[in-house]
C-alpha positions as CSV (number, residue, x, y, z in Angstrom):
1,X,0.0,0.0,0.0
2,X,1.5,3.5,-0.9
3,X,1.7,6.3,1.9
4,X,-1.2,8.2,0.4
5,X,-3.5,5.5,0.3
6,X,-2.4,4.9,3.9
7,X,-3.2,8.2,4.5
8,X,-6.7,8.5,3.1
9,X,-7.9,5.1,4.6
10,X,-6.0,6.6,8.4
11,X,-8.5,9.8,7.9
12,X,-11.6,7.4,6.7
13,X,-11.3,5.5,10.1
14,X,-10.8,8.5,12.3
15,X,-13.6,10.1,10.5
16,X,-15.8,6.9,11.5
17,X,-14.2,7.4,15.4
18,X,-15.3,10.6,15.2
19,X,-19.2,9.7,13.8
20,X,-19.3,7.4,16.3
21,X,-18.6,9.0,19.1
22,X,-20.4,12.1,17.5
23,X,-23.6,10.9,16.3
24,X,-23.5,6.9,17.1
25,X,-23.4,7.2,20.8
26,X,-23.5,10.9,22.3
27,X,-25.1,8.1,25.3
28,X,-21.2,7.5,26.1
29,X,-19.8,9.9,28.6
30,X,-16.8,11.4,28.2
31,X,-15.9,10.1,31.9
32,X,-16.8,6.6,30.9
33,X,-14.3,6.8,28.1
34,X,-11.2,8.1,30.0
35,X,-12.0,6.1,32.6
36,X,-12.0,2.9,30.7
37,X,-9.7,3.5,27.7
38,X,-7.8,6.7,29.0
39,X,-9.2,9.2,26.1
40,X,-12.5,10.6,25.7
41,X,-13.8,13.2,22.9
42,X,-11.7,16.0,23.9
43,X,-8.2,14.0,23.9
44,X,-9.4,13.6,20.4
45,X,-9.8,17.2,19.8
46,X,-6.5,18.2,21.8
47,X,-4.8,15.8,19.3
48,X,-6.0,17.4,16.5
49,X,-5.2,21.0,17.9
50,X,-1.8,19.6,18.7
51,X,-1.5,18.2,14.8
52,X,-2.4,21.2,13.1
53,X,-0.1,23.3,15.7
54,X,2.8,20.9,14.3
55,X,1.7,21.6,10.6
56,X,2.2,25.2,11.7
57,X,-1.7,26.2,12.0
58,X,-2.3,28.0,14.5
59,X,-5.5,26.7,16.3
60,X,-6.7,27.0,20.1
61,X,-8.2,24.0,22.6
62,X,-11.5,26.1,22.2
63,X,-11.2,25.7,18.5
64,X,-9.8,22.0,18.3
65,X,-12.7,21.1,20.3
66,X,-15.2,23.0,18.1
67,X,-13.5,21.4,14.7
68,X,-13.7,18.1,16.6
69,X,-17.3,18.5,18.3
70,X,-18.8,20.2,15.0
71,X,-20.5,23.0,17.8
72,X,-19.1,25.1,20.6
73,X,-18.0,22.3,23.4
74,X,-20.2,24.0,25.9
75,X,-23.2,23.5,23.7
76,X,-22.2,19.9,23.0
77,X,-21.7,19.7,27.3
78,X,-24.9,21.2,27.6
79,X,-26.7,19.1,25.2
80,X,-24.7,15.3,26.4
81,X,-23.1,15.5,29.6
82,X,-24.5,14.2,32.4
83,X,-23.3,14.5,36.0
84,X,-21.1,11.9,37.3
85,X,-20.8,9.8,40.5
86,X,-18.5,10.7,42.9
87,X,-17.2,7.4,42.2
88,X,-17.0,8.1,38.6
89,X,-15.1,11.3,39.4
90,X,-12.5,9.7,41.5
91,X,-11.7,7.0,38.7
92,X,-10.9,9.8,36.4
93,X,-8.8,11.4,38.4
94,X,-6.7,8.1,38.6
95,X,-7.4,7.7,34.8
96,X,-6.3,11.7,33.9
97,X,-3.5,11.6,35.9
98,X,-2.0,8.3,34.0
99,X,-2.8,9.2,30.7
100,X,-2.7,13.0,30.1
101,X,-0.7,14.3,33.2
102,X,1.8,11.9,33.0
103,X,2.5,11.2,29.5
104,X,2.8,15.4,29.4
């Protein structure tokens, strides 16, 4: 397979995560995701901030997580989130320590 092709099928599948997690199942909590696979929704948009900051584009959080959300991330909260368990809370403190804190 030839790097471009590589490429386009790379952007197909995290244009799938993203539908998924977009559209498929706004049911899934952010919280629930970091706390059981150690990203949620707006790892994914920090990780595309941080990509097009790379490529030289200047881009904020706010608008990483607007490119990534397809709406203001407040609206999205406002709309999805829920309020989490104490329980739940403590877990992703663990969870956002190990994986974002730690790995910088």
């Amino acid at each position: 397979m030839d790097d471009q092709t590589r490429i386009e099928l790379e952007a197909a599948a995290f244009r799938r995560l993203q539908q998924h997690l977009m559209l498929d199942r706004t049911d899934v909590q952010n919280i629930d995701l970091m706390n059981l696979a150690g990203f949620c929704r707006n790892c994914l948009s920090r990780w595309y901030q941080e990509a097009a900051n790379a490529r030289g584009i200047d881009m904020t959080k706010e608008e990483g997580r607007e490119a990534f959300y397809g709406m203001p991330y407040d609206t999205w909260r406002d709309l999805n989130q829920t309020e989490a368990s104490p329980e739940k809370q403590a877990a992703f403190e663990k969870a956002f320590k190990e994986n974002v804190t730690d790995r910088g």
